[in-house]
TIKE-652050 format. One line per 10 residues: their letters; for each residue x, y, z of C-alpha. Coordinates in nm, 4 decimals. Layout:
# TIKE-652050
a> X:Y:Z | ...
//
This chain:
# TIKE-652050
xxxxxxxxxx> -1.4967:-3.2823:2.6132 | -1.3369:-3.3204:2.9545 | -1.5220:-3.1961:3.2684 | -1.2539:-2.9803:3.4650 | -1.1751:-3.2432:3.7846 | -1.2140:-2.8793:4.0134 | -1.5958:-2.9255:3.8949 | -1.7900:-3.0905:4.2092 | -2.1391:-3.1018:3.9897 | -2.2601:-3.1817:3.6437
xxxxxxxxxx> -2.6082:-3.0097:3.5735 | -2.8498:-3.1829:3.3437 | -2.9198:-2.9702:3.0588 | -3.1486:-3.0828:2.8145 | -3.3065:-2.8491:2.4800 | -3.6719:-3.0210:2.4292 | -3.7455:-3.0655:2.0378 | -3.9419:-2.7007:2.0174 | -3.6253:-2.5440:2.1844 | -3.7017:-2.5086:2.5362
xxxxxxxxxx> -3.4452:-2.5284:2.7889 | -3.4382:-2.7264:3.1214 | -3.2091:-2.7416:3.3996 | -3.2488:-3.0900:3.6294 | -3.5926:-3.1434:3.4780 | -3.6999:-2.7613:3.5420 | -3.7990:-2.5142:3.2457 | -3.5512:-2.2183:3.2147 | -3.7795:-1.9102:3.1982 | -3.5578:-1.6253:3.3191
xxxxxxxxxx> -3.5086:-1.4825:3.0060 | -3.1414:-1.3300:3.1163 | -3.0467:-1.7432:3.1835 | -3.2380:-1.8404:2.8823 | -2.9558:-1.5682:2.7006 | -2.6345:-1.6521:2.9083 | -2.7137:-2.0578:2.8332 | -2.7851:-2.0304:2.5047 | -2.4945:-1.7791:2.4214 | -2.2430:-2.0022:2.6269
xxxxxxxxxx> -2.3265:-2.3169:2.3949 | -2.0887:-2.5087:2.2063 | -1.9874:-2.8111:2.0175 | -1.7123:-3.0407:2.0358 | -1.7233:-3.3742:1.9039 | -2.0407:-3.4055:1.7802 | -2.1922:-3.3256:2.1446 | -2.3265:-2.9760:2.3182 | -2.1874:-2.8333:2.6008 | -2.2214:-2.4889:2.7843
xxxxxxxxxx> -1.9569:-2.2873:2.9872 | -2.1031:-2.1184:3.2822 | -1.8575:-1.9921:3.6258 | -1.5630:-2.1717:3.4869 | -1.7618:-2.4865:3.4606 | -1.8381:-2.6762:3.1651 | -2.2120:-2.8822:3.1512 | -2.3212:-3.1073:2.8806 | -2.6231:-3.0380:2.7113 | -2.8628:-3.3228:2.5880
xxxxxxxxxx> -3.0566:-3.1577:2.2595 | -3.3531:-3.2986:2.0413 | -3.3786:-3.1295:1.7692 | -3.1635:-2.8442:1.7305 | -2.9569:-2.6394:1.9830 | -3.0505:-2.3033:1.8208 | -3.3960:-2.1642:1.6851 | -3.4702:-1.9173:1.5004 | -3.7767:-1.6865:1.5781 | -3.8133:-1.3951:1.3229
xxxxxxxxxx> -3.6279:-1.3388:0.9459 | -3.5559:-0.9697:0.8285 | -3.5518:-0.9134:0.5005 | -3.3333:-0.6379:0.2604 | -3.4581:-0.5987:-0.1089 | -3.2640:-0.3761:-0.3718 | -3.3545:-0.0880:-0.5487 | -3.6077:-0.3236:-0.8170 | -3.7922:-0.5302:-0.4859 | -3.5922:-0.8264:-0.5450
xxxxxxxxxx> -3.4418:-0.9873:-0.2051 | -3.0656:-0.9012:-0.1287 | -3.0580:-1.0204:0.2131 | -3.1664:-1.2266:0.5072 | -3.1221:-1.1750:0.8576 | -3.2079:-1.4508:1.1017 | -3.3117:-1.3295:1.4764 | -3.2256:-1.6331:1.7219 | -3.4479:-1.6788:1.9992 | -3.1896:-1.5733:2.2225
xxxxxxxxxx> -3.2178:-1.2413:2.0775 | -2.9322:-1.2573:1.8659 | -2.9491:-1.1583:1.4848 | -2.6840:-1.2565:1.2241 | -2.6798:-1.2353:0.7793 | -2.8558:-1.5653:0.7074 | -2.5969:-1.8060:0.5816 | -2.7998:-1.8918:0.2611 | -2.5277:-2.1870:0.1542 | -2.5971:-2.3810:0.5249
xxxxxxxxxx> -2.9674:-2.4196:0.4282 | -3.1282:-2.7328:0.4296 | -3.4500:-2.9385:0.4903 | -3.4778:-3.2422:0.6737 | -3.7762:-3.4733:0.6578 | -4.0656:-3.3451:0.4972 | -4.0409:-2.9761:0.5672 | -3.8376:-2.8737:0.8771 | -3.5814:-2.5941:0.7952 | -3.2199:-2.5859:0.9675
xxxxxxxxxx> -2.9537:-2.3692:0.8700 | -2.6041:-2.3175:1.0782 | -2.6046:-1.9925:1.2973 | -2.3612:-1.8125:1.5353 | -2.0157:-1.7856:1.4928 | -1.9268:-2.1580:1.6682 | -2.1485:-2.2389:1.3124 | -2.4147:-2.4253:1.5208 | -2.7143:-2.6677:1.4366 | -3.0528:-2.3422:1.4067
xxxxxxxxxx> -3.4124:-2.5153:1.2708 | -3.6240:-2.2094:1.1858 | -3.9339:-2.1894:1.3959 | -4.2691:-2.1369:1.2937 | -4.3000:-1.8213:1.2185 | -3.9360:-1.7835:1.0642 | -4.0388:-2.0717:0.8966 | -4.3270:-1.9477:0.7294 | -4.1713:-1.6286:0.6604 | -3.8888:-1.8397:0.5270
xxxxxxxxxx> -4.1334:-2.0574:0.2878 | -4.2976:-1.7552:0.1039 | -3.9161:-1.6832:-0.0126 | -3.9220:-2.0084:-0.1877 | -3.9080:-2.0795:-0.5384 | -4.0163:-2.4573:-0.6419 | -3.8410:-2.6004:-0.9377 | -4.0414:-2.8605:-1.1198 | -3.7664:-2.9666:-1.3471 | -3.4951:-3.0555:-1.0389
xxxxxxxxxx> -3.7502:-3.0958:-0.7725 | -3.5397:-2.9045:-0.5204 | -3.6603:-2.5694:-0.3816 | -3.4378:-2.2541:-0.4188 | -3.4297:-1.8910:-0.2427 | -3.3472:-1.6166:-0.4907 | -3.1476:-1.4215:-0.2977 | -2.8653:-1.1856:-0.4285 | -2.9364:-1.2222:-0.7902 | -2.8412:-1.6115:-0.7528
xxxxxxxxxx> -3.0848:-1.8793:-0.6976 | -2.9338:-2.0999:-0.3905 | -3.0529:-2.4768:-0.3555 | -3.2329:-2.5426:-0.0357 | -3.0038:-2.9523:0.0284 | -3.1046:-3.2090:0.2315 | -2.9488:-3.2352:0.5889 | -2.8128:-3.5635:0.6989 | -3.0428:-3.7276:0.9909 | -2.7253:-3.6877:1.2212
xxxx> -2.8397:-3.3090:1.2519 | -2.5117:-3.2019:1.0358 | -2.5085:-3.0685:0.6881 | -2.3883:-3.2236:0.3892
//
């Protein structure tokens, strides 16, 4: 990604590996920046960047760019689950994109989120909310979510950070 040349300064933005934001070593807590940053990200080759003023910054991430906080769930008419929503830290919510699931590791959960399809690891309580969806199958070892009336496999990701 090219840095416009009008662009006098380059701001150090780095996500931590829980999903906190920092600006030149400084936390972000004004929730309205926290919001604007993390609704301005984007990837391009394999690296983050936000747009902010007409500038473009990289962004330096540990873990995952997004995180989700909280899942909503829909059942049908006979309690069975029809639908996940995902609510992003940033306050966003979106339908969970069940195929994107994966684990990576022993047990963290990342799905892709947002329409730029973006990096999300499920936080702990999405996580948790997440894991009493499960279904463990013996026979494959893989977990599923029954979602839908289908029962979607829960892959590995890649250790890059992007699915296979």
């Amino acid at each position: 990604m090219e840095i416009p040349e009008y662009q006098r300064h380059i701001y150090d933005y780095f996500i931590d590996e829980y999903g906190n934001w920092f600006c030149e070593g400084n936390p972000v807590e004004d929730p309205d920046l926290f919001r604007l940053l993390s609704r301005t990200l984007f990837e391009k080759g394999g690296k983050y960047f936000i747009r902010c003023e007409g500038e473009v910054h990289p962004v330096r991430v540990a873990d995952a760019p997004l995180w989700i906080k909280y899942l909503h769930k829909t059942v049908d008419p006979k309690g069975n689950l029809a639908e996940v929503t995902i609510e992003l830290t940033d306050g966003r919510k979106e339908k969970l994109d069940t195929n994107s699931l994966c684990i990576r590791g022993d047990s963290a959960i990342y799905c892709l989120a947002t329409k730029r399809r973006l990096l999300a690891r499920f936080g702990k309580i999405a996580y948790y909310e997440l894991a009493q969806l499960l279904e463990w199958d013996e026979q494959k070892n893989k977990y599923f979510l029954p979602i839908g009336g289908k029962k979607i496999e829960i892959k590995k990701c890649m250790e890059t950070g992007t699915l296979r």
